[in-house]
N, C-alpha and C positions, 0 to 999 in steps of 0.2 A: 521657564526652564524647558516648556517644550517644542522651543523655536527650530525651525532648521539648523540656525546656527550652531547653535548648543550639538546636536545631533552630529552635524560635520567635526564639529572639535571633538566630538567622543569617540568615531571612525580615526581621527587625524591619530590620536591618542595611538589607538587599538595598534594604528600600521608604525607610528613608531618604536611606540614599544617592539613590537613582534622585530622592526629594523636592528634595534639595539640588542637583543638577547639569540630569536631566533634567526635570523637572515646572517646574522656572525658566528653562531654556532662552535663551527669547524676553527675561526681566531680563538673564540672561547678556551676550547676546549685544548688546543696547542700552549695557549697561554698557562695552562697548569702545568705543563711538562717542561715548561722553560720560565719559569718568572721572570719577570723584568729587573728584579729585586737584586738580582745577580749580578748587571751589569751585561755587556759584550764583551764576549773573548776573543780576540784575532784570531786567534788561534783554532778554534772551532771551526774556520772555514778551509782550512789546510786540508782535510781530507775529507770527502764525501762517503756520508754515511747512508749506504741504501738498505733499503727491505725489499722483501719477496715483495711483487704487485699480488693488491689488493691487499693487504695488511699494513697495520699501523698500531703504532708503538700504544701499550694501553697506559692509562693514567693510573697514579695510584690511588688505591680506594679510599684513604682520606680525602685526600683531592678532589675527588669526585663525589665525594657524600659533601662535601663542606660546600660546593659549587651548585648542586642541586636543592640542596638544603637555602642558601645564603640569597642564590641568586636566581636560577632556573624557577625553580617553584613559586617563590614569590612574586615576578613578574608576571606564572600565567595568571597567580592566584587574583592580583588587583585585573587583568585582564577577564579573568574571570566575572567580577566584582561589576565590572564596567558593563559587563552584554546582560547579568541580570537584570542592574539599573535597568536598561535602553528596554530588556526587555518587559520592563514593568511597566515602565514609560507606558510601551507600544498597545500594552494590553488593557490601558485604561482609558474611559474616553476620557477626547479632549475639548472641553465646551468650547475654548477660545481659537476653534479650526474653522476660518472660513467658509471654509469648503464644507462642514456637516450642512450650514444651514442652505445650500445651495444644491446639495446632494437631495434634503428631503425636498424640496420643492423639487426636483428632477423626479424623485418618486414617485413623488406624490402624481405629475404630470404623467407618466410612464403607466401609474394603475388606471387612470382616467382612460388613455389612447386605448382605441377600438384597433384590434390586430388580424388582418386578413392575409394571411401568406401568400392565397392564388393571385391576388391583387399587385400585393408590393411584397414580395418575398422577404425584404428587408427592414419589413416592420414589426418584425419581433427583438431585435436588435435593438440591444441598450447596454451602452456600458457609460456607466455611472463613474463621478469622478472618485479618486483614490483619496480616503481620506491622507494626514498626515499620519495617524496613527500606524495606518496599514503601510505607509511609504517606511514607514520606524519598521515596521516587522518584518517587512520581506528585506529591507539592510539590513539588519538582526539577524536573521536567517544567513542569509549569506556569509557573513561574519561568522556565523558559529561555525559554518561549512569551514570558512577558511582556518577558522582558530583550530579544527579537526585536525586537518590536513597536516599544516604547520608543527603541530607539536606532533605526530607520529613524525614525521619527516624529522623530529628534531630526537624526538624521543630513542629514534632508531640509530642515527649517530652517538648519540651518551652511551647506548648501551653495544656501540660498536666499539669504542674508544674506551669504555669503565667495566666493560665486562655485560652481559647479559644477564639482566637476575630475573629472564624471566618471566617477565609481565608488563602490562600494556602500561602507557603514561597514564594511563586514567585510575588505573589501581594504585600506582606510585605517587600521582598525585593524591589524590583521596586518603594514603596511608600516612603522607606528609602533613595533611588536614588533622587527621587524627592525632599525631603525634604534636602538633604546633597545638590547639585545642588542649590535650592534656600538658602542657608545658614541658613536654619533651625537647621541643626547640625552642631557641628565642626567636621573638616577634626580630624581623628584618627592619 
């Protein structure tokens, strides 16, 4: 389970998902103001309906609880779920990594060498190979930077479009934890 491969399929994961929920966002969020459920009107296209620039039509607040609720929050919540894993993975060693037992003997070689800077300036110099471990956490790393990014960038359109209540995704979400926890909401 702590192959690279496995690793690449849990990134592959991470960037789907974030394709399917975040990166469509803006469709998301249009799609509450018009359900598909309706049908097409011909008739809807007869006359153009404009807004002042920079504003847009807000969703209604069922709409937008039931969206956040149904779909936004449970997406980051297994997204979530996914960079724990990796990063549990990342934090514990892994006996079956090639590379530790090649690493200590580099070490080991490395305390042994006699170091003379005026000599060979560059014989203080050692970099050691990267465990897999450590290649899992600095991806992990990155990943959370982006899962950051992503959902403020996401988080600020919902509350561009639903109203502002206010507070950061990281309170909304965590309030959403809280309520799904006490069975406030149903499991998705």
């Amino acid at each position: 389970m702590n192959s690279p491969v496995y690793h690449r399929l849990r990134i592959d994961f991470l960037r789907l998902s974030r394709a399917t929920i975040d990166d469509s966002i803006t469709q998301n969020l249009n799609s509450l103001l018009t359900p598909a459920s309706a049908g097409f009107d011909p008739s809807s296209t007869n006359t153009r309906s404009t807004l002042p620039p920079g504003t847009r039509r807000q969703i209604p607040t069922s709409s937008c609880q039931y969206f956040k609720d149904k779909v936004l929050f449970p997406s980051w919540q297994v997204r979530s779920d996914v960079l724990s894993y990796c990063t549990s993975v990342a934090t514990s060693p892994d006996p079956d990594d090639p590379v530790s037992i090649l690493r200590e003997v580099e070490d080991a070689k490395v305390r042994e060498r006699i170091v003379n800077e005026r000599l060979d300036p560059y014989s203080a110099r050692y970099f050691p190979k990267e465990l897999r471990t450590e290649m899992l956490a600095n991806v992990i790393r990155n990943e959370l930077m982006i899962e950051s990014i992503i959902r403020s960038r996401t988080w600020g359109l919902v509350a561009e479009r639903c109203g502002d209540e206010g507070r950061g995704f990281e309170d909304a979400l965590n309030e959403w934890r809280r309520k799904r926890e006490n069975g406030q909401i149903g499991q998705p």
